[in-house]
N, C-alpha and C positions, 0 to 999 in steps of 0.2 A: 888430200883433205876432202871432207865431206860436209856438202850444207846441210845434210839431215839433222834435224833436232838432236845432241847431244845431250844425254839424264846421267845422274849421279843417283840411285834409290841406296840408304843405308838398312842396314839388317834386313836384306832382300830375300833370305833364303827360305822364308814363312812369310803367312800370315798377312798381314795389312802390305808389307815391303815387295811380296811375291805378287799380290795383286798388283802394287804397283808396276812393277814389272811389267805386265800382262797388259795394264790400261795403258802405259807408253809405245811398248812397242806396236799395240794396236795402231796406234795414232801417226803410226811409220817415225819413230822414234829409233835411233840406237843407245842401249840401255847399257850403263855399266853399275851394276851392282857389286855390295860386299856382305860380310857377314863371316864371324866367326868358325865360322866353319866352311869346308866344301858343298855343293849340291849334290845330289844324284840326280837331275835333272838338266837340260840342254833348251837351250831356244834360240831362234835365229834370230842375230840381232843384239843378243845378250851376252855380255863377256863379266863372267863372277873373278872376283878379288877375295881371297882368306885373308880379314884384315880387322885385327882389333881398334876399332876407334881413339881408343884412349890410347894407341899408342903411338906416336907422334912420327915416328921416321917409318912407320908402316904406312900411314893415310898421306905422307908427302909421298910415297912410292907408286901408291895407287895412284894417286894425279897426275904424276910423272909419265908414269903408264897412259893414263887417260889424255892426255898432250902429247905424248908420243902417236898414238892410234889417229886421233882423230882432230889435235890441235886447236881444240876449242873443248868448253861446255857452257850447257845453255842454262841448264836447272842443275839444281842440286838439295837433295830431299832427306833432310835427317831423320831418318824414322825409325833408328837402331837404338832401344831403350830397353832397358831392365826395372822392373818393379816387386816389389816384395810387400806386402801385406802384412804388418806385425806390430803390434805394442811398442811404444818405444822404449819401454823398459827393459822389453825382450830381445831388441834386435839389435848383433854382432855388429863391432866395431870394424870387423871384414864387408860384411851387408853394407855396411853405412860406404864405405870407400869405394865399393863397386857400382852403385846406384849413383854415385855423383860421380865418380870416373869415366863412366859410360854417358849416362846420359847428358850433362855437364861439359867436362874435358874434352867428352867425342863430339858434342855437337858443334864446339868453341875450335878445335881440331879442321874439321870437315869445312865449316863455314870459311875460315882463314885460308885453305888451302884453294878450297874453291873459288872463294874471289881472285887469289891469284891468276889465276887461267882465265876467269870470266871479266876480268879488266882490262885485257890484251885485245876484247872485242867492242871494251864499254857498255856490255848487254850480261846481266844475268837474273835470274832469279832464285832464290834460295827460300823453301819452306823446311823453318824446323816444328817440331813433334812435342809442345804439352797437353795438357791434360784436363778433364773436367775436374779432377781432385783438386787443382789449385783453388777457384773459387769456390767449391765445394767445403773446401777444407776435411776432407774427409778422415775421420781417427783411423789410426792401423796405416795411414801413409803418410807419417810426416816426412821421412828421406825424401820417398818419389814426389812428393810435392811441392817440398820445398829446392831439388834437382832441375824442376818444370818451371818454379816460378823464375829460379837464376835464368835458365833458357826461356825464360820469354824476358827479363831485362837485356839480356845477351842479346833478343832479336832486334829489343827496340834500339841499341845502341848500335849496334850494328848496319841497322838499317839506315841510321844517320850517319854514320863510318862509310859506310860501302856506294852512299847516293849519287857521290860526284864522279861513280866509275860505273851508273848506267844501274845498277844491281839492286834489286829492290828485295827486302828479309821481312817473312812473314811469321808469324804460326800457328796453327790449328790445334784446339784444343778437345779431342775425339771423348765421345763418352762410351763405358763399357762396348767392348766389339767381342764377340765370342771367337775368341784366340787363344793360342798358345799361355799369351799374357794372363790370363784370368782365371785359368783352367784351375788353377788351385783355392779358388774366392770364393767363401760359399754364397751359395744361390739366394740368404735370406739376407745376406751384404748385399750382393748385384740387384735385388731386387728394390731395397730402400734405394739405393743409389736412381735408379731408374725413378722410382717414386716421385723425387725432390726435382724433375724433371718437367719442362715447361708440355715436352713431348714424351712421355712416357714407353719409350719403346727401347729394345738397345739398339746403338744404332750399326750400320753396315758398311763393310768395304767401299760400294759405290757413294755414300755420302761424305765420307773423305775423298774420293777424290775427286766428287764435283767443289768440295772448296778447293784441293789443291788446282785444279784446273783452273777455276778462278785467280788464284795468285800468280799462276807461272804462266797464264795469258801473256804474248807478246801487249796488248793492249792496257794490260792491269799497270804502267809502266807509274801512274800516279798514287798507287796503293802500296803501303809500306811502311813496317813496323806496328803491323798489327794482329790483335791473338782473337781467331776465331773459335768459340766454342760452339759446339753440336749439341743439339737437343733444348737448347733454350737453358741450359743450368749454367749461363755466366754472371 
């Protein structure tokens, strides 16, 4: 068994989760990530899981795993979300199930399995992943927003569920980050979105994870059940 700090990053294999990756293990972290798919890439430090969130006896398998290795975790970072940009008049009754399966079921999934593990020590910390579109309200995302808002009730009930077993649940609400995620959103969307914004900019990798840093501080142990947004748009 190892005292090294213990992470959990979801949808680690891009983008904001692969950052993540990078800022833990900086921090001499050992990092267990998942994601849908394989990598083609290696880090020392990092052990990848092929694991659909929403599927319920795959993310008890990865924990399992993650207990078996290392016997403990410390954090656990739901960052593994699907968004879709569409009309709601337009958008598949398939769309609709996988934007709440994923983001929803998997983070509700991930959170439960991980307190498991992280109450055997009475120490954890869990940030889950919404959105500036919640108090945005933004047209073309009611699925993804109204998926964010469930997961920020989910944090805050949770957070009163998990207190008496040391484990504090937050969640950080990013605005536009040029990622995979948005790659399809036109530029005169991204750019009102940015407009309605206290801070006008998009924002970056490193300012997610100086909040998550903030939350999953050993010290933040009195902070809990609460949804940070970026950019000043809450």
């Amino acid at each position: 068994m190892t005292e090294q700090e213990v992470v959990l990053i979801t949808g680690s294999s891009r983008g904001i989760g692969r950052f993540l990756v990078e800022h833990f293990l900086q921090r001499g972290a050992l990092v267990e990530g998942c994601a849908r798919s394989a990598v083609d890439w290696e880090l020392p430090g990092y052990t990848h899981h092929q694991v659909d969130v929403s599927n319920e006896g795959q993310v008890k398998a990865m924990l399992s795993a993650i207990q078996r290795r290392h016997g403990r975790l410390d954090i656990a970072i739901n960052n593994a979300g699907i968004a879709a940009m569409n009309h709601a008049l337009l958008t598949p009754g398939e769309t609709a199930s996988r934007i709440l399966n994923i983001n929803v079921l998997g983070s509700f999934l991930v959170c439960r399995e991980a307190a498991k593990l992280m109450r055997r020590r009475n120490y954890g910390r869990i940030v889950n992943f919404s959105t500036i579109a919640v108090p945005l309200r933004l047209e073309g995302e009611a699925l993804y927003a109204a998926a964010k808002s469930a997961v920020e009730m989910l944090t805050r009930v949770l957070a009163r569920e998990f207190a008496p077993f040391g484990i504090t649940v937050n969640a950080i609400g990013p605005t536009p980050i040029e990622t995979d995620l948005i790659r399809g959103v036109p530029r005169e969307k991204l750019q009102h979105i940015i407009d309605t914004l206290a801070i006008r900019r998009f924002g970056t990798f490193a300012d997610v994870a100086h909040v998550i840093d903030f939350f999953t501080n050993p010290a933040s142990d009195y902070i809990t059940g609460q949804v940070i947004y970026l950019g000043g748009g809450g």
